[in-house]
N, C-alpha and C positions, 0 to 999 in steps of 0.2 A: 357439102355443108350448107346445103340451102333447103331445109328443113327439119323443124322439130324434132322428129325422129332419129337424127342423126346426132344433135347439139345432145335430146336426151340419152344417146349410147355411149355420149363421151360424158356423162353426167352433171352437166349445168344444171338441171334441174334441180338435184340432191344435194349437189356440194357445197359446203360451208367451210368458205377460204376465208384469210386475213385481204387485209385493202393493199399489203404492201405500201404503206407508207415510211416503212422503214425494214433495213434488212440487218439485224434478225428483227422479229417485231418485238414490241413490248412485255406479251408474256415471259418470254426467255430472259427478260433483262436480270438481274441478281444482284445480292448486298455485298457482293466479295468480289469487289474491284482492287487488284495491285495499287493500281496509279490513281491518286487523286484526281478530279476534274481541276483543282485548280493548278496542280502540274501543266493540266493540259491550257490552261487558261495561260500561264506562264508561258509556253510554246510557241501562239500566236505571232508570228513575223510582227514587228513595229512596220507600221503605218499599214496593216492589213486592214482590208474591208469586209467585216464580220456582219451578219443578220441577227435582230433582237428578236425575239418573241417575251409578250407581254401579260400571262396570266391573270386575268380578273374574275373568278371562279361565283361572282355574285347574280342572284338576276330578284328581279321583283317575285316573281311569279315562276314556277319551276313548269316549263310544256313536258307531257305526259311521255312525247316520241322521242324526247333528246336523251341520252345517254353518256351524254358531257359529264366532268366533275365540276360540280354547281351545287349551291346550296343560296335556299330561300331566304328573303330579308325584308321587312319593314322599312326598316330604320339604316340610318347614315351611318349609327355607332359601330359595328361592324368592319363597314366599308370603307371608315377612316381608320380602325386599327390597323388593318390589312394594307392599307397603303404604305401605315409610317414602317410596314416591317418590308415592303419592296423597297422603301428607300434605303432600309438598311443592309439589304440585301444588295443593292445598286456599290454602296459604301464599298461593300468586302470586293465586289466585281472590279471597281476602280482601283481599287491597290492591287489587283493581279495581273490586269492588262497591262501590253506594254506598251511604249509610248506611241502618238501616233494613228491610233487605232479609228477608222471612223464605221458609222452604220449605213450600210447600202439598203436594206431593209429593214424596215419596225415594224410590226403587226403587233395591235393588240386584239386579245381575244378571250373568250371565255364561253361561258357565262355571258352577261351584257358589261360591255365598258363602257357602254353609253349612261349606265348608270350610275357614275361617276360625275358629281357636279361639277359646273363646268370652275368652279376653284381650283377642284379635285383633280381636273385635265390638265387645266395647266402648270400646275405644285409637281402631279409625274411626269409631263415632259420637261419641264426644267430641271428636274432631278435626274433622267436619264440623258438629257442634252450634258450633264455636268461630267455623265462618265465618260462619252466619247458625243462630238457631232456627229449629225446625219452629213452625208457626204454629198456634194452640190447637185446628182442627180437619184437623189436616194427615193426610193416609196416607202412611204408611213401610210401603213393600213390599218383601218380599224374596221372592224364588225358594229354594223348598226343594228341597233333593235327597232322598228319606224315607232313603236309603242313605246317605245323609252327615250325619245330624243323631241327637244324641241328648238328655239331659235339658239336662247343662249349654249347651249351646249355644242350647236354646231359652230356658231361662232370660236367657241373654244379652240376645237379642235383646228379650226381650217385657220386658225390664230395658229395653233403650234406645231404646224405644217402639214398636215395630214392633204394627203394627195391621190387618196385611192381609199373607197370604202366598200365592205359588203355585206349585203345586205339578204337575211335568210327570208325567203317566203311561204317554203314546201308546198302547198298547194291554195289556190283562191277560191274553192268549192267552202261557203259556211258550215255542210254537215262536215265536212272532213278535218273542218278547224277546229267546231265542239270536239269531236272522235278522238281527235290525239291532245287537246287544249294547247290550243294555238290561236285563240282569235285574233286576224291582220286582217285587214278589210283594203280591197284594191285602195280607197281611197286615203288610207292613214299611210300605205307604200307610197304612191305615188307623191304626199304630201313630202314625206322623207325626202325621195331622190331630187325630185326639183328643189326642194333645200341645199341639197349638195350639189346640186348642175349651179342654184343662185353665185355659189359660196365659192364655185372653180371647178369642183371635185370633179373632171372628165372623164375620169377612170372607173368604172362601177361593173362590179358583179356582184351575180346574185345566182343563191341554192333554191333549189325545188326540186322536191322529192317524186318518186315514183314505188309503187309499191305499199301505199297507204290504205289505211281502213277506206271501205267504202268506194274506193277509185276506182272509175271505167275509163276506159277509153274516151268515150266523149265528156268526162270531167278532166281528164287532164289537157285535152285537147283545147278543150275551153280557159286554163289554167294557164297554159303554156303561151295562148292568142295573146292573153288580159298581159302575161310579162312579156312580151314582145314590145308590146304597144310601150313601154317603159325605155324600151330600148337600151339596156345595159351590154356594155361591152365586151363582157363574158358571162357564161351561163354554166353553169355547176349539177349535171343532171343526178344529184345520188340518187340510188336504192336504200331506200327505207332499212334499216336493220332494228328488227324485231329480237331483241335478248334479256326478254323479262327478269332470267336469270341472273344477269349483270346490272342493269339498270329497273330497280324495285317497281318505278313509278310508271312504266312498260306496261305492268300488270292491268292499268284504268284502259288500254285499247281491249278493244274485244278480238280475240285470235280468230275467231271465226268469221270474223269481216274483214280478214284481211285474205288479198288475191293469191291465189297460187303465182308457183316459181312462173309456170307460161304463163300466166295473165303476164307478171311481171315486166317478162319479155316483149309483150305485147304492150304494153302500156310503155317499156321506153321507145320502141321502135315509133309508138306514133309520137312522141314528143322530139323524136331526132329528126324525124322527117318533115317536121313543123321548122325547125331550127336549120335545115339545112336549106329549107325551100325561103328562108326567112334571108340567107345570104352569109349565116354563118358557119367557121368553118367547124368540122369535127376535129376533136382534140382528145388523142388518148384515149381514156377507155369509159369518162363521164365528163368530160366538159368540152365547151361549143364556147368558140369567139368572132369577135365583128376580124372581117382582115385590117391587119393593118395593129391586133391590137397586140400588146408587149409579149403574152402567151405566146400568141398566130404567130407572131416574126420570131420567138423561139422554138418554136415547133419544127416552121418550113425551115431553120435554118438547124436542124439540129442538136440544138443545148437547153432544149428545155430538160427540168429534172421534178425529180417526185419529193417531197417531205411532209410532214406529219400535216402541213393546210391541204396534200394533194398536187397538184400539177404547180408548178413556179419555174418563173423564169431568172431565179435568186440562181445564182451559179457559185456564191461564196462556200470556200471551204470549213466556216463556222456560223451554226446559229447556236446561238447563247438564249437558253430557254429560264424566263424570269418569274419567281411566284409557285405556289401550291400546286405541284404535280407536273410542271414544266419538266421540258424535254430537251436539254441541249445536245448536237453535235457537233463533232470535232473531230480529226483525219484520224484520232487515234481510238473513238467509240464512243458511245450514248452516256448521259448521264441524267437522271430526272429526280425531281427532287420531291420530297415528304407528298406525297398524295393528300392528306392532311391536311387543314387552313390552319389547326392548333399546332401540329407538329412543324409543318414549316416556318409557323411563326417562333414558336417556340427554339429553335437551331439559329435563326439567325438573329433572334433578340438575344444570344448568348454568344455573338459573334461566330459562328462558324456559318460554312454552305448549307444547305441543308439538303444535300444529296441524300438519296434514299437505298437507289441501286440503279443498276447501267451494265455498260455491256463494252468490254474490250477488243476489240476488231482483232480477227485475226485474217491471215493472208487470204486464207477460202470464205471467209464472209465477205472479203473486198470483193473477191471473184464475181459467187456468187451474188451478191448483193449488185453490181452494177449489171451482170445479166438479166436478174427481173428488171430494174430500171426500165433499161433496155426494151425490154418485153415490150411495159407498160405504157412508155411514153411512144415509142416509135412501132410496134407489132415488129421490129426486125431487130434483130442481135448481130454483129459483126464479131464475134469471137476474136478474130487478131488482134481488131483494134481493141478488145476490152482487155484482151490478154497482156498487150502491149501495156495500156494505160496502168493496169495493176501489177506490174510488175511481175509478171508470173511467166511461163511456158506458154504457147499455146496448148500442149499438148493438156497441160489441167482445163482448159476450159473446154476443150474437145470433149474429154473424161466425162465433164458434165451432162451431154448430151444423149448418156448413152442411155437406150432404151424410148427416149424421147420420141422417133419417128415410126415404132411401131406402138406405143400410147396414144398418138396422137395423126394418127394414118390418116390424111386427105385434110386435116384442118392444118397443115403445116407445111414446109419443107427445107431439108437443109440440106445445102451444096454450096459447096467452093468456102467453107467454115461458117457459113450467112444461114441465120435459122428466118424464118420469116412468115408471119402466121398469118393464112389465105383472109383477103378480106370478109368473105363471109361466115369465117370461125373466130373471130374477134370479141364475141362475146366468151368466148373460151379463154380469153389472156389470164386471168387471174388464175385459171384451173394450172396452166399451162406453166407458168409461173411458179407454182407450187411443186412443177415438179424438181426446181433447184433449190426448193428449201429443203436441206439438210434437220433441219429441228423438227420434234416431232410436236405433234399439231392435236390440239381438242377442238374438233369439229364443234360442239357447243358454245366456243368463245369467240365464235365467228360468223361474219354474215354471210347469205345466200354468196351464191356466185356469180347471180343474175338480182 
């Protein structure tokens, strides 16, 4: 597995897999759930430590490569109605928890929450401090826009604890910023993070893309030096995902300037090898940390896990997903609510959740779902122990495998019940992965595999 002709016989190049950020993914979710979310909300053990996520689906300016659910805004009017219905939405959450309850992780995200005045910032976190505390060693994250943030807003934030930011860059080449509209100019970044080093903020990662209009090799190489020099304490290498079909505003890149699947490869290979020679470590199957940082020590130590931000070292068995199209988990299944900003608004200015559809666990999605995990965050699977943790046989997770070692002949091997995928077939994990999804799959609603 140490050349291209080999990664293209097992089909990296062709295949268009899900990210696994969750198992099942999203497409399979559905509106014919038995059990309420707020059953499941009712269930939470008192004095559990559950994770927030914080939907803010607004931004100024909509970039042409994002594929988020976001919509464009002028004006404040909007983005205050939007809030007073998370407050209320906060309301229904308080009267289901039970008592007790604090937040070990907050993330807001979207869209920009930085676009949130800094009034704005402190009005939702005293509204969400009202349904449960952060817990005394909790991370409150928020996604920075550097183009949408200035003193007072940072001051806001680092007023209402925020202790961990990140920050998107995708690439610091100007033609590739007009190509996808994105213009961030190293020095409006740069201006940002020493904002947040002034303020405390010691925690920072940052996204950059690979696989953009325009990208060579020596643009990203250049790109990757320029956020080095920033020195953030984790680094986020996505692939570009190109799905004009899903995201309208995809349609303003030119498909023609974008690199093939091996360019692809080639264009992350020189950015890891930048990042590894830079002292950080590899992590999973897109992100790179300084040692030492909360990731890196769950990593080498085992408990790092995947959810819909990617790689986290959040270990709680609830994240409660808040606002327009959020995602919550819980031991019992997915629930996400109105994709909509009118619909979700709409449900819970009428007092209900505003669930939309989700997905009820059952014993073989536990399975499988913690085998991709597995996969993705470590390239090695220990079947006993997964079998063990889910309550199952070994012998079902054995089941799983079958077929697996002639698929996947020389990029793998399993013995003694341990799968474990050779390091230099590592860019195959997401293929590899796919072979324990059970649900059937449209290669269209999915990105490269590379």
């Amino acid at each position: 597995m140490t050349d291209f002709a080999q990664l293209k016989r097992m089909g990296l190049f062709d295949a268009r897999v899900p990210r696994y950020t969750s198992y099942p993914t999203a497409p399979h979710f559905s509106s014919d759930l038995t059990t309420q979310p707020s059953d499941w909300l009712r269930a939470i053990p008192e004095g559990a430590r559950v994770s927030v996520y914080i939907h803010i689906p607004f931004c100024r300016r909509l970039c042409w490569f994002c594929a988020c659910r976001t919509q464009g805004t002028s004006t404040a009017a909007p983005v205050a109605a939007y809030l007073e219905s998370l407050k209320l939405e906060l309301e229904l959450l308080r009267a289901q928890l039970p008592q007790g309850v604090e937040i070990e992780h907050l993330h807001w995200g979207g869209g920009t929450p930085t676009l949130l005045s800094p009034e704005m910032i402190t009005d939702l976190a005293a509204a969400i401090m009202d349904v449960a505390p952060l817990a005394t060693d909790s991370q409150f994250s928020v996604e920075i826009d550097p183009n949408e943030i200035d003193d007072a807003r940072l001051d806001a934030l680092a007023a209402a604890g925020m202790n961990r930011a990140s920050i998107g860059v995708q690439d610091f080449d100007p033609g590739i910023q007009e190509t996808i509209g994105r213009p961030q100019s190293y020095e409006v970044t740069k201006a940002a993070i020493d904002g947040l080093r002034a303020r405390g903020i010691q925690s920072l990662n940052v996204d950059i893309l690979y696989g953009l209009p325009h990208q060579t090799e020596e643009k990203i190489s250049q790109s990757v030096q320029m956020l080095m020099s920033l020195n953030p304490d984790r680094i986020a290498l996505f692939g570009y995902a190109h799905v004009p079909w899903m995201a309208k505003r995809q349609k303003l890149i030119p498909t023609e300037a974008l690199p093939t699947p091996e360019e692809r490869l080639e264009l992350f290979n020189v950015a890891r090898e930048l990042l590894k020679w830079d002292g950080y470590a590899e992590i999973g199957i897109d992100h790179f940390a300084r040692p030492g940082d909360g990731l890196e020590v769950a990593h080498r130590e085992g408990r790092m896990q995947r959810n819909f931000q990617g790689y986290t070292e959040d270990v709680s068995d609830v994240l409660i997903g808040l606002g327009a199209s959020s995602i919550s988990r819980f031991p019992q299944g997915y629930a996400q609510n109105d994709p909509s900003t009118s619909g979700y608004q709409k449900a819970v200015r009428n007092g209900q959740f505003a669930t939309k559809r989700g997905h009820e666990f059952t014993p073989e999605d536990k399975l499988r779902g913690a085998v991709i995990e597995a996969l993705l965050c470590d390239f090695r699977v220990d079947l006993a122990a997964i079998a063990e943790r889910c309550g199952q046989p070994l012998d079902n997770a054995v089941a799983l495998t079958k077929g697996l070692e002639d698929a996947f002949s020389g990029a793998l091997r399993l013995q003694d019940n341990v799968i474990q995928i050779a390091t230099e077939a590592r860019p195959l994990a997401r293929i590899i992965a796919r072979h324990f999804d059970a649900y059937e799959m449209s290669a269209a609603g999915h990105s490269h595999a590379v």
